[in-house]
C-alpha positions as CSV (number, residue, x, y, z in Angstrom):
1,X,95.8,78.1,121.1
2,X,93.6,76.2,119.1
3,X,93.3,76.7,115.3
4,X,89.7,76.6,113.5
5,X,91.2,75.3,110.4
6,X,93.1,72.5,111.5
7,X,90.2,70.2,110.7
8,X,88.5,72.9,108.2
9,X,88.5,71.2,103.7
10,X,89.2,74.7,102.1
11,X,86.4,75.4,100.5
12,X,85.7,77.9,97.7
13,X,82.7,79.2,100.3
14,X,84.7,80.2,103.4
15,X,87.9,82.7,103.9
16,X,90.9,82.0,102.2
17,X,93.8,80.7,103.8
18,X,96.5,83.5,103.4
19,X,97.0,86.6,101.7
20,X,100.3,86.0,99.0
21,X,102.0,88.9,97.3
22,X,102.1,89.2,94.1
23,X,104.5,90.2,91.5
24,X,102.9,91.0,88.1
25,X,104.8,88.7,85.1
26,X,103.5,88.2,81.8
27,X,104.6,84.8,81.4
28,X,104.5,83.3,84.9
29,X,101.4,81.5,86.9
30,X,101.0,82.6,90.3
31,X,101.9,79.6,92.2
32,X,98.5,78.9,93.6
33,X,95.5,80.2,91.8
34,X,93.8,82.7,94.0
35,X,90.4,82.6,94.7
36,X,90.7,86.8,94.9
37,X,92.9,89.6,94.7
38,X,93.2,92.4,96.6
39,X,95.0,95.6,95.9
40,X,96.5,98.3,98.0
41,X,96.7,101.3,95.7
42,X,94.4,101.6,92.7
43,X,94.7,101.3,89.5
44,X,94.5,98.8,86.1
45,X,95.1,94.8,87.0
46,X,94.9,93.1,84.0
47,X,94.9,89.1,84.5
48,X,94.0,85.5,83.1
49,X,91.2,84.1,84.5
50,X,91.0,80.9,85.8
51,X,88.4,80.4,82.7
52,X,91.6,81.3,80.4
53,X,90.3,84.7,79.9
54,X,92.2,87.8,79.5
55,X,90.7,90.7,81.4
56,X,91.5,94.6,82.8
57,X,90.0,95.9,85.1
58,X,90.1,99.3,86.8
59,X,90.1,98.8,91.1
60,X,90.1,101.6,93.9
61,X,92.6,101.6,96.0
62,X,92.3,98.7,98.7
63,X,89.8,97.4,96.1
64,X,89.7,93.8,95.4
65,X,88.6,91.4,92.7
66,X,86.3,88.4,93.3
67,X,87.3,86.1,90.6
68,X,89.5,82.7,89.9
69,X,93.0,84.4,89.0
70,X,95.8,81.9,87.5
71,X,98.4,84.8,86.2
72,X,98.2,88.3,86.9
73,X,100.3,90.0,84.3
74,X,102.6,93.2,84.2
75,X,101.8,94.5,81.1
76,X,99.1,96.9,81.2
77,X,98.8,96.4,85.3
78,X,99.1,99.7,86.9
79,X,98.1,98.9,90.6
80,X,100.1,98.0,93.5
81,X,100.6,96.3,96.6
82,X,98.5,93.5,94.8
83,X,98.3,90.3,97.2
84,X,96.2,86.7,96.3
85,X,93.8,85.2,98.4
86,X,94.4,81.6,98.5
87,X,92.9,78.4,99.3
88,X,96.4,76.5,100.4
């Protein structure tokens, strides 16, 4: 089978490379920032931005968020089944 991204540079333009599950932590990076997040059920995510920022936001269920994500933290995050889009 051949692969389309065996020769592909990720790039912030083109689809991720995998979907990573996230567990909220207050104190913990995620381990690759994501270049999204997507949620299963709905509710509050509250996160650091790549840009250091610290920002809630509300989501529908199977919503996602189109933004750099470097921590994605418990308190105050409501929503579930969260999983990162990542580049590596």
């Amino acid at each position: 089978m051949s692969n389309p991204f065996d020769n592909r540079t990720a790039s912030l333009a083109g689809p991720g490379r995998d979907y990573v599950p996230v567990t909220p932590d207050d104190a913990t990076d995620l381990s690759d920032v994501a270049i999204s997040l997507y949620m299963e059920t709905g509710g509050a995510v509250s996160f650091i931005s790549v840009a250091g920022q610290s920002r809630t936001v509300l989501v529908a269920d199977f919503g996602w968020i189109v933004c750099g994500v470097q921590r994605v933290l418990a308190t105050g995050t409501t929503a579930t089944g969260i999983h990162a889009v990542v580049l590596s």
